[in-house]
Structure formats: structure tokens, C-alpha cells
N, C-alpha and C positions, 0 to 999 in steps of 0.2 A: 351291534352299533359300530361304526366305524371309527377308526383311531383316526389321529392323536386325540380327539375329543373325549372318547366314551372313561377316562379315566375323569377328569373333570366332573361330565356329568352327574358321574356314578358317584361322585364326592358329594356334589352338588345337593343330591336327592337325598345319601346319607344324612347331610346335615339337615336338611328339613322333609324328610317325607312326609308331612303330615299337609303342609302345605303342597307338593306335589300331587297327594291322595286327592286333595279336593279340588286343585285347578282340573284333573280326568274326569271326577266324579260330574263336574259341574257341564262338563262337554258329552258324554252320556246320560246327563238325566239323572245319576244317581243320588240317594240320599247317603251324603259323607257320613255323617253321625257324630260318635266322638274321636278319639283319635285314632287314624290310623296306624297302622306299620309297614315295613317292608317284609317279607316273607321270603324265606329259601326257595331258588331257583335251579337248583344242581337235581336238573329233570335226568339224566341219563351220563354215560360216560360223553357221549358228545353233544347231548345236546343243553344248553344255557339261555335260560330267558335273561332281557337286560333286567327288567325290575318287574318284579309281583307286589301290589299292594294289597292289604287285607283292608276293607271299608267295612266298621261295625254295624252299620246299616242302624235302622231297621229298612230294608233285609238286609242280612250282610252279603259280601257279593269281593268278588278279587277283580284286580285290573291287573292284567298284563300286558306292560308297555315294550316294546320296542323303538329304537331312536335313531335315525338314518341320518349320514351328510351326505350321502352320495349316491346315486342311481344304482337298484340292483331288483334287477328281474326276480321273480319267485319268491319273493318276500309274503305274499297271500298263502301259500303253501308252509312254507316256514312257522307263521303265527298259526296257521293250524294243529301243525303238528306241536310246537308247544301250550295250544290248548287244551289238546285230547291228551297229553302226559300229565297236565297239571291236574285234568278233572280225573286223574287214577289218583291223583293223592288228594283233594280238596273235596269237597265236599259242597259248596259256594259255587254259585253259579261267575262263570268266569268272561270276563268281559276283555278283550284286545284292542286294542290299542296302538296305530303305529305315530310314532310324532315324527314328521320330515323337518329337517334344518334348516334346510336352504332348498331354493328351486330347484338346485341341480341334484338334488335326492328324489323327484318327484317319478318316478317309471310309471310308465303306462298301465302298468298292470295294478298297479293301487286305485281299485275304485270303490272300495267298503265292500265289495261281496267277490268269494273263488266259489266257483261252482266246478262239479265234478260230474261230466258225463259217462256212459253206461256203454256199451257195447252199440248199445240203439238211439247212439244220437242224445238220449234224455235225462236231465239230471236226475241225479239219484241223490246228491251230498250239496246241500248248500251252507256254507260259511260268513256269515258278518261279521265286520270289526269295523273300527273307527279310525278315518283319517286324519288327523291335523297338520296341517300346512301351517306351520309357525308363522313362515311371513306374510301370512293372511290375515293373520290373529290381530286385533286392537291392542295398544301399548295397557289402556285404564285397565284392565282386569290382569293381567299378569303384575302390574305394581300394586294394584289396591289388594289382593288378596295377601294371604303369603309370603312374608319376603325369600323366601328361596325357589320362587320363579321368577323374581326380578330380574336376573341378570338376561331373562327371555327376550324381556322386551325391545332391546336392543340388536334384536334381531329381525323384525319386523319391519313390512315394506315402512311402516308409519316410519318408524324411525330413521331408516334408511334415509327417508325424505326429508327429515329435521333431524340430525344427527345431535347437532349441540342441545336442543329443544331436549330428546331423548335423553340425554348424558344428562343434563340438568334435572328432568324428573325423575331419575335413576339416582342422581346425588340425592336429591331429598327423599328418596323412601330409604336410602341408605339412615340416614338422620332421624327417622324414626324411634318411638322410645320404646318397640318391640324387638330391633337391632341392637345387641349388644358389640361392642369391640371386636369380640373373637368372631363371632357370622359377621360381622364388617368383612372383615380382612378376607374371609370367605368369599363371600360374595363379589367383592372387589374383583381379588384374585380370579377367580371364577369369568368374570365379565370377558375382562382382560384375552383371556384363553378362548373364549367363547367366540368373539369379534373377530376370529381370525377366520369363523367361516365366512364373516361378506365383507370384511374391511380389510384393506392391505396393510403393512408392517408400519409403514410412518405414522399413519393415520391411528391406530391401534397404541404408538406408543404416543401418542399427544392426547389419544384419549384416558388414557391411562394415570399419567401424567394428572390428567382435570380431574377425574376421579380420586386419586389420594387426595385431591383438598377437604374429602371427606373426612380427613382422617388426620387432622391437623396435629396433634400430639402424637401420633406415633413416631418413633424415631425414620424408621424407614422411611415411612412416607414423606418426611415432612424433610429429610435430605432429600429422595427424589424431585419435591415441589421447588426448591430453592435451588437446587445448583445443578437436576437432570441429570441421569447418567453418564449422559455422552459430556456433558459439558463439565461435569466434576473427575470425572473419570482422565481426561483431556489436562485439564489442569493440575492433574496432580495432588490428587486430597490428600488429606490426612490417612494413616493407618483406618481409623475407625471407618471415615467412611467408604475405605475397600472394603471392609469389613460388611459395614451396610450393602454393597453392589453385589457381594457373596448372597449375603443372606436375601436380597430381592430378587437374583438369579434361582436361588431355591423353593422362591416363592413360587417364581415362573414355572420352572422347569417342574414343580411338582405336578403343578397341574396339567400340564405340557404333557409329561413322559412316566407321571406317576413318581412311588416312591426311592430316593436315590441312593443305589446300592451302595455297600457298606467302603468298599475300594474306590470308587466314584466321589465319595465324598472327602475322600482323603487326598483324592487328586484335586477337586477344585479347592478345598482347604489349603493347597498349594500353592495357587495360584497367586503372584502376588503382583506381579504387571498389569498396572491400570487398567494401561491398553488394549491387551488381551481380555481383561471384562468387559468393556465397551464392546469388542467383536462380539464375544458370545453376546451379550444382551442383543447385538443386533440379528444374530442369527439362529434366536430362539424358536422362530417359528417355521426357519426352513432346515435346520435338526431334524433326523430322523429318531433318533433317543439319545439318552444321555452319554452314552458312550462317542456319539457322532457328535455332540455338541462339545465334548473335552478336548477332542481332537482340533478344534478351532486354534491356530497358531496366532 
């Protein structure tokens, strides 16, 4: 998977794999069943699948995904090779899976089949797996199923094309009575970080912005909705709500750069010039990790 995103994702699918199992299962044909899981993928010293799912079937059967934002030749080889390490240890007939991000992950060489010729010209080894082109995909099935492939849908050409349209029906499966609070703020977050493979920085933080009105009673949020970082930040808040810009930065930056070393946190704890948070919020997304984003003067 390619950074900065594949921490996100990887979060993303922890928190609901069950729904992740059955948005693949559903695009293969397979029967989900009852609930799935994620399953260990530490196939060799070097090599790591992104995620294996176990589907109880009847039959049961494993999907292993891989998840690209960016163009990379020999990817057809690659899921080969961690399907024949996974079927030394599984049992379950194993199904691949690549999800592409964005159009600019699309290489030529992802056509659902690598084949393997012989000395004489003739295949000898043929491989299938599954494409998905995210921004192909319909917005209705990534909201209506599962909320933790919501934040998908906003990645899609549909969406692309009515962006508020999208934001709005992403607000309301956020509001759903199968969403609690804590996959809120999940999900939210999540979106937030996601957007930055097809949206640019303004546009991402004014979506963002729409989005916590999901989230009306959260403290965080609901100082973001009212007085916006830059504009609160700008004027001078209160202690607390630097406090709040801290703690939204770590919102960010978790999913951004993963979890924030133990010294890292003691330096942005330090932080106590407004102004200086307003830079780093704005330059969350062109940080290359956390240590690059402290460094913001």
C-alpha cells in the first residue's frame, strides 16, 4: 500500500472489518456468512500482505487485498507471490484482490489475469485476481452497506461530480443508529485523510469543517464548526481552545503519519503559539511525518 494513506486505511478496516469482508466478498460473488476477521499476514521476513480476510462461508474462503494510490508495475506478480505463501499456511481457497485509489494508481499491467510463459512461447501458470477501480465504483453500495466503507464513497468519480451532494450523504450515514460516537470520530477522521488522494488542502479542510456538524456536541468539533482553526487560532483563543487545535492536530496527524512518538508528543505539548498551530494544521498534508510537521516555525 502506499503512504501516507495505508496507516489510515489499515485503521480504517481494523475498525470494521466485517464490513470491509463483505463490500470484497460482494464484488467476487462470495457468500460473506457470519462475521468475518482479519487474519495474520507476516508471510515471510520480507514479505506482508495489506489485509487477509477470513469469510466463514459456507464455503469459507480468505480475500487478500492489496490497496494502491499510485502507479506501480508488477503488482500482478507481487499478489501472486502472496497467494502461493498464504496457501502454505491456509487451508481456504484464497481470493486477491487489488483496490486502486485513484486513477493515478491504475498501471497497465492490472488486467485481472498474470500469466507465465515457458521456454516455448506457452503458458504454463495462469493467475486471476480482482480489480477495483474505486472511482468507478457507485456512491449507494459503499454507504448503504457497512459504515466503515463510507468514507469510500467520496472518492468516487460520482462524487467528485457533486461533491456537497456526497458530503451530505456521507453526513447522514454518519447519523445512523448503527454509528456510534467513537466510529464517528473514526470515520470522520478517516474521510478527512482519505480526500487528500483527489481533493486539494482548502477544499479538504472546508470539507472537513461540513463534516464535524455531524458531531455537534463534541467539544472538538463543535469549536472547529464555530470559530475554524485558522480563524480561532488567528484571534487569539482561550488556553482551552489551543488545547482543542492540539488535540484536532492529533486527530489529523494520526491518521496522516500513524501513532505519535512518545518525544513528539511532548514537543507538540509544547507548543503554545496559536500561530504556529494554524501553520502546522495547514501543512498537514504536505508533512512528510511527524517529525517534518514539528519542525513547522
Amino acid at each position: 500500500m502506499s503512504k501516507p494513506f495505508d496507516a489510515t486505511l489499515n485503521r480504517l478496516i481494523d475498525a470494521c472489518p466485517d464490513d470491509w469482508a463483505a463490500f470484497l466478498a460482494a464484488k467476487l460473488g462470495l457468500t460473506h456468512g457470519g462475521r468475518a476477521s482479519v487474519v495474520d499476514t507476516d508471510l515471510s521476513v520480507t514479505a506482508q500482505a495489506d489485509k487477509v480476510f477470513r469469510l466463514p462461508g459456507p464455503p469459507p474462503a480468505l480475500i487478500h487485498l492489496e490497496m494502491e494510490a499510485k502507479s506501480s508495475l508488477g503488482m500482478p506478480a507481487r499478489l501472486l507471490r502472496y497467494n502461493v505463501l498464504l496457501g502454505h499456511i491456509h487451508v481456504e481457497p484464497i481470493h486477491s484482490v487489488v483496490l486502486l485509489l485513484r486513477p493515478e494508481a491504475n498501471a497497465s499491467d492490472l488486467t485481472g489475469l498474470y500469466t507465465r510463459l515457458g521456454a516455448d512461447g506457452q503458458a504454463y501458470h495462469e493467475f486471476r485476481y480482482r480489480v477495483v477501480r474505486l472511482w468507478e465504483e457507485p456512491i449507494t453500495p459503499l454507504l448503504a452497506g457497512g459504515p466503515g466503507t463510507a468514507p469510500l464513497a467520496l472518492l468516487t468519480n460520482e462524487a467528485t461530480a457533486d461533491l456537497p451532494g456526497a458530503v451530505s450523504r456521507f453526513r447522514d450515514r454518519l447519523r445512523q443508529s448503527d454509528v456510534d460516537r467513537k466510529l464517528a470520530d473514526e470515520l470522520l477522521g478517516s474521510a478527512f485523510v482519505l480526500c487528500g488522494l483527489r481533493y486539494d488542502s482548502t477544499l479538504i479542510n472546508n470539507l472537513y469543517r461540513s463534516l464535524s456538524m455531524t458531531l455537534e456536541d463534541s467539544t472538538t468539533y463543535q469549536w472547529i464548526l464555530n470559530k475554524g482553526v485558522a480563524q480561532g487560532v488567528a484571534q487569539g483563543v482561550a488556553q482551552g481552545a489551543i488545547e482543542e487545535a492540539r488535540r484536532m492536530l492529533l486527530i489529523q496527524g494520526r491518521k496522516r503519519f500513524g501513532q505519535l512518538p512518545a518525544m513528539a508528543e511532548t514537543g507538540l505539548q509544547g507548543i503554545t503559539d496559536p500561530t504556529r498551530l494554524e501553520r502546522m494544521a495547514e501543512r498537514i498534508f504536505d508533512a512528510s511525518d511527524w517529525d517534518d510537521l514539528l519542525t513547522t516555525a
